[in-house]
C-alpha positions as CSV (number, residue, x, y, z in Angstrom):
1,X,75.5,260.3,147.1
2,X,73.5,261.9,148.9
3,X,72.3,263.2,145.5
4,X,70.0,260.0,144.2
5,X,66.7,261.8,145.1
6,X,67.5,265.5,143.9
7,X,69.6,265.4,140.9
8,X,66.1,265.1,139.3
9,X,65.9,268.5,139.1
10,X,69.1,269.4,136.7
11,X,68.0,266.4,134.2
12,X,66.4,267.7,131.0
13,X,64.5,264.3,131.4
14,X,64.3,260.6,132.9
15,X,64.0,256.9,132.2
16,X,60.3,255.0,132.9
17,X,62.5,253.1,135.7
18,X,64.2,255.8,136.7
19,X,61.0,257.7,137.9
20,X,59.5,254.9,138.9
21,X,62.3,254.4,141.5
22,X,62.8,258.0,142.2
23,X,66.6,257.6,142.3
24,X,68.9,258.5,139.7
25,X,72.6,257.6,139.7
26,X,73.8,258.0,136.4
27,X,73.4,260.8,133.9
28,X,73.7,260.5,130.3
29,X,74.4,263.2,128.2
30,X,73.9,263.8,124.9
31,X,74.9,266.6,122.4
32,X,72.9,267.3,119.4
33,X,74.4,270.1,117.0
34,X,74.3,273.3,120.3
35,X,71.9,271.5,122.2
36,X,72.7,269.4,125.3
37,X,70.1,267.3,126.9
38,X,70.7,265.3,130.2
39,X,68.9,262.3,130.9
40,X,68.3,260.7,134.1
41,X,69.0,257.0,134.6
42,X,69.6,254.2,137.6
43,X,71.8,251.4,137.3
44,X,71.8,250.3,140.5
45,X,68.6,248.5,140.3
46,X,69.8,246.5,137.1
47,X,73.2,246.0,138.7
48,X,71.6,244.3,142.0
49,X,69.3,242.8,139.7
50,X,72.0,240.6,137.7
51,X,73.3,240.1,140.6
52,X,70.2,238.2,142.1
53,X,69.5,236.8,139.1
54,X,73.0,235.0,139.0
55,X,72.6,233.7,142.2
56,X,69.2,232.6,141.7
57,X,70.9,230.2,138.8
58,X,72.7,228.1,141.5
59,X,70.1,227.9,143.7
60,X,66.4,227.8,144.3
61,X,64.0,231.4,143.3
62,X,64.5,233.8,146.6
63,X,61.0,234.0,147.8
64,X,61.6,236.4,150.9
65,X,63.6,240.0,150.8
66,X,64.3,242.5,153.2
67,X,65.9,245.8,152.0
68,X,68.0,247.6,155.4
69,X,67.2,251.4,154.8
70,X,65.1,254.1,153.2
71,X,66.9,256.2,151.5
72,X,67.4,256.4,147.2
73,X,69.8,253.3,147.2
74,X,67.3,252.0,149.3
75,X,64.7,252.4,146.5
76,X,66.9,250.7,143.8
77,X,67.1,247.4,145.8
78,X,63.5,247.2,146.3
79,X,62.9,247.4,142.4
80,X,65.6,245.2,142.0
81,X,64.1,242.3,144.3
82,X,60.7,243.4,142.7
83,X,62.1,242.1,139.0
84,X,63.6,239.2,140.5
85,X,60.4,237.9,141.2
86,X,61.1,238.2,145.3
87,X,57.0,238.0,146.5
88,X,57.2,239.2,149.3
89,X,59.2,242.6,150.2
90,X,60.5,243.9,154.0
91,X,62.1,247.4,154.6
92,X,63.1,248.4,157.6
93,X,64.4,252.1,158.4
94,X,64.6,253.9,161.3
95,X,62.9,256.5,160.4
96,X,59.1,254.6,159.9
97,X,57.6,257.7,158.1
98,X,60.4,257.5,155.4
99,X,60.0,253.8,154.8
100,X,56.4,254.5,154.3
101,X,56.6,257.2,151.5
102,X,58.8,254.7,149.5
103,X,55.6,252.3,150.1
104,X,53.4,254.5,149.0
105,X,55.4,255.8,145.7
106,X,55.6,251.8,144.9
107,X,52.0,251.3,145.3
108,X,51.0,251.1,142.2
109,X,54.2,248.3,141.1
110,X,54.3,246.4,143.7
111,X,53.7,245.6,147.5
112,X,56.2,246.7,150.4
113,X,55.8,245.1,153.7
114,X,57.1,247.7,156.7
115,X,58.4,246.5,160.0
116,X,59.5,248.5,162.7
117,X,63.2,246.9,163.4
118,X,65.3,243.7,162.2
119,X,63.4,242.7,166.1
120,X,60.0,242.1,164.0
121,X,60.6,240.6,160.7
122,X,58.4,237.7,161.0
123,X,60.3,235.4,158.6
124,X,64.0,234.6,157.7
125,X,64.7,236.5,154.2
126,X,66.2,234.3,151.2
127,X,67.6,237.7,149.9
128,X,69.4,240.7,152.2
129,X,70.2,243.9,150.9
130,X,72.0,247.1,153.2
131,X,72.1,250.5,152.0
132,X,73.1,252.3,155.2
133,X,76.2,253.4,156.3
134,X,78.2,250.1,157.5
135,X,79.9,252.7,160.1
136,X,76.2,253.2,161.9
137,X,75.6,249.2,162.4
138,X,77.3,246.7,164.0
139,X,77.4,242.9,163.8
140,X,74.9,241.8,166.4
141,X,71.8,243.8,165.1
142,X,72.0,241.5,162.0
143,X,72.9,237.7,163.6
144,X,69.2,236.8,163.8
145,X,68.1,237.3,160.5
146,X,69.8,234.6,158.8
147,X,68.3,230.9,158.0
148,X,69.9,228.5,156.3
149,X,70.6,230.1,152.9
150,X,70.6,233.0,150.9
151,X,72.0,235.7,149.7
152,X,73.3,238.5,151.2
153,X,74.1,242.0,149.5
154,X,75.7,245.2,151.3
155,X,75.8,248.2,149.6
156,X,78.1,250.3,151.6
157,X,82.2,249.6,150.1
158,X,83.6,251.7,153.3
159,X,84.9,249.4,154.4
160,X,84.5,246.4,152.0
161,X,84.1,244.2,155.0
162,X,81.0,245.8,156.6
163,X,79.1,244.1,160.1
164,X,76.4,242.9,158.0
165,X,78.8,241.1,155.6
166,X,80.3,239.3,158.4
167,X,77.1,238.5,160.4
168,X,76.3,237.0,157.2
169,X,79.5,235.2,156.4
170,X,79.3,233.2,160.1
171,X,75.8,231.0,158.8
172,X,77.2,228.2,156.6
173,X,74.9,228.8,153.3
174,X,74.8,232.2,153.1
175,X,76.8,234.0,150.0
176,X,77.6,237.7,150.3
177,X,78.4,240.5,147.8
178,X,80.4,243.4,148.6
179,X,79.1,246.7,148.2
180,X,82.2,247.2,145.5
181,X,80.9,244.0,143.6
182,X,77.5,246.0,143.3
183,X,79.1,249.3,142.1
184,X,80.9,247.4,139.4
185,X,77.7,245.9,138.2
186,X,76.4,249.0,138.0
187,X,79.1,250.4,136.6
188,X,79.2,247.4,133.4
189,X,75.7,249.1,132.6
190,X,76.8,252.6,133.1
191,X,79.6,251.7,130.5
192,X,77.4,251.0,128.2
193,X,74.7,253.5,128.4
194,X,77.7,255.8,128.0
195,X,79.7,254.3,125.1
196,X,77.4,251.6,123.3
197,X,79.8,249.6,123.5
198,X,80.1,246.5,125.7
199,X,82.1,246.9,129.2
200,X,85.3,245.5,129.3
201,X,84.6,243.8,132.2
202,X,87.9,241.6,133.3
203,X,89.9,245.2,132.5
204,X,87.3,246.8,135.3
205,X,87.7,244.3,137.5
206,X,91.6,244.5,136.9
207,X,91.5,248.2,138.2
208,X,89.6,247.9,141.6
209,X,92.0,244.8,142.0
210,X,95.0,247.1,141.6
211,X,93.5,250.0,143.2
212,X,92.6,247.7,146.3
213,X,96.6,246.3,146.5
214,X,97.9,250.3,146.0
215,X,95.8,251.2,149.0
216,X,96.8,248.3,151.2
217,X,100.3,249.1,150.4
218,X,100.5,252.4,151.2
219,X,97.9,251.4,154.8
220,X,101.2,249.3,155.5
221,X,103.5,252.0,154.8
222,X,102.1,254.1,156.8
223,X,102.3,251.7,159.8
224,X,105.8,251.3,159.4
């Protein structure tokens, strides 16, 4: 990051989904005899996606989305609710004329409902995804958008407890995913694209675990 909507230009080509998204995260490459070719690819999509898609399996089909931000993260989400059979598809940015170009490059996929702020959504989402900066919002902007259930998604991981997270965490019905949840779902299908082989999940898992506890103890050290 902020990379997702230029890297474009250094990648020898892309996936379907990649350009249809206009966001790369991942690049693949491959090394034929003295040729290299890099390939464009997004895993954040399919990473939200199996997220969704597992929460979908303990509860009813989301019906309603809304996707917090504009920018190439932004554009993964939207794809991502798309697939999951969402029908109908908020964004809010604060920028409006960004918000509309990423209407208009899905045009042809699928429909994109703008709204000016979180003020104007005119219904409660089933699904929630952010992809701005959890240190630019704060917990009151969010408190009306939740009904009675659903699923909430933040993308940001700094800090893993964002505003939007907690907003979220305070309606009874309402399950939330961390944005480090989403970059290891990502990362399972990043694994893969890389090795062919299948992730090791619980060992990936195992290591943000650890790397989380290492941190804390050396916040706490460094209180002392």
């Amino acid at each position: 990051m902020p990379h997702k909507l230029q890297v474009h230009k250094f990648c020898n080509e892309q996936t379907e989904t990649a350009k249809l998204i206009g966001a790369i995260n991942t690049l693949v490459v491959k090394n034929n005899g003295s040729q290299r070719t890099i390939t464009g690819d997004n895993t954040d999509w399919s990473g939200l996606y199996s997220i969704i898609a597992a929460h979908t399996t303990k509860t009813q089909q989301p019906n309603i989305g809304l996707v917090i931000g504009a920018g190439g993260a932004s554009r993964a989400a939207l794809y991502a609710m798309h697939r999951a059979g969402v029908k109908t598809i908020y964004l809010v940015n604060r920028t409006l004329g960004t918000a509309e170009k990423v209407k208009e490059d899905f045009r042809q996929a699928f429909e994109i409902n703008i709204v000016a702020s979180l003020a104007d959504l005119p219904e409660k989402p089933d699904v929630i995804i952010g992809t701005v900066p959890a240190d630019t919002t704060s917990e009151d902007q969010f408190t009306p958008l939740f009904g009675s259930r659903g699923l909430c998604i933040d993308m940001s991981y700094k800090p893993r407890q964002t505003p939007l997270l907690t907003a979220a965490q305070r309606h009874h019905g309402w399950d939330t995913v961390t944005g480090v949840e989403v970059l290891l779902a990502q990362a399972f299908d990043q694994f893969l694209l890389w090795t062919g082989l299948k992730p090791p999940r619980d060992i990936m898992e195992e290591a943000i675990v650890a790397l989380d506890k290492e941190r804390a103890a050396i916040a706490k050290g460094g209180m002392l």
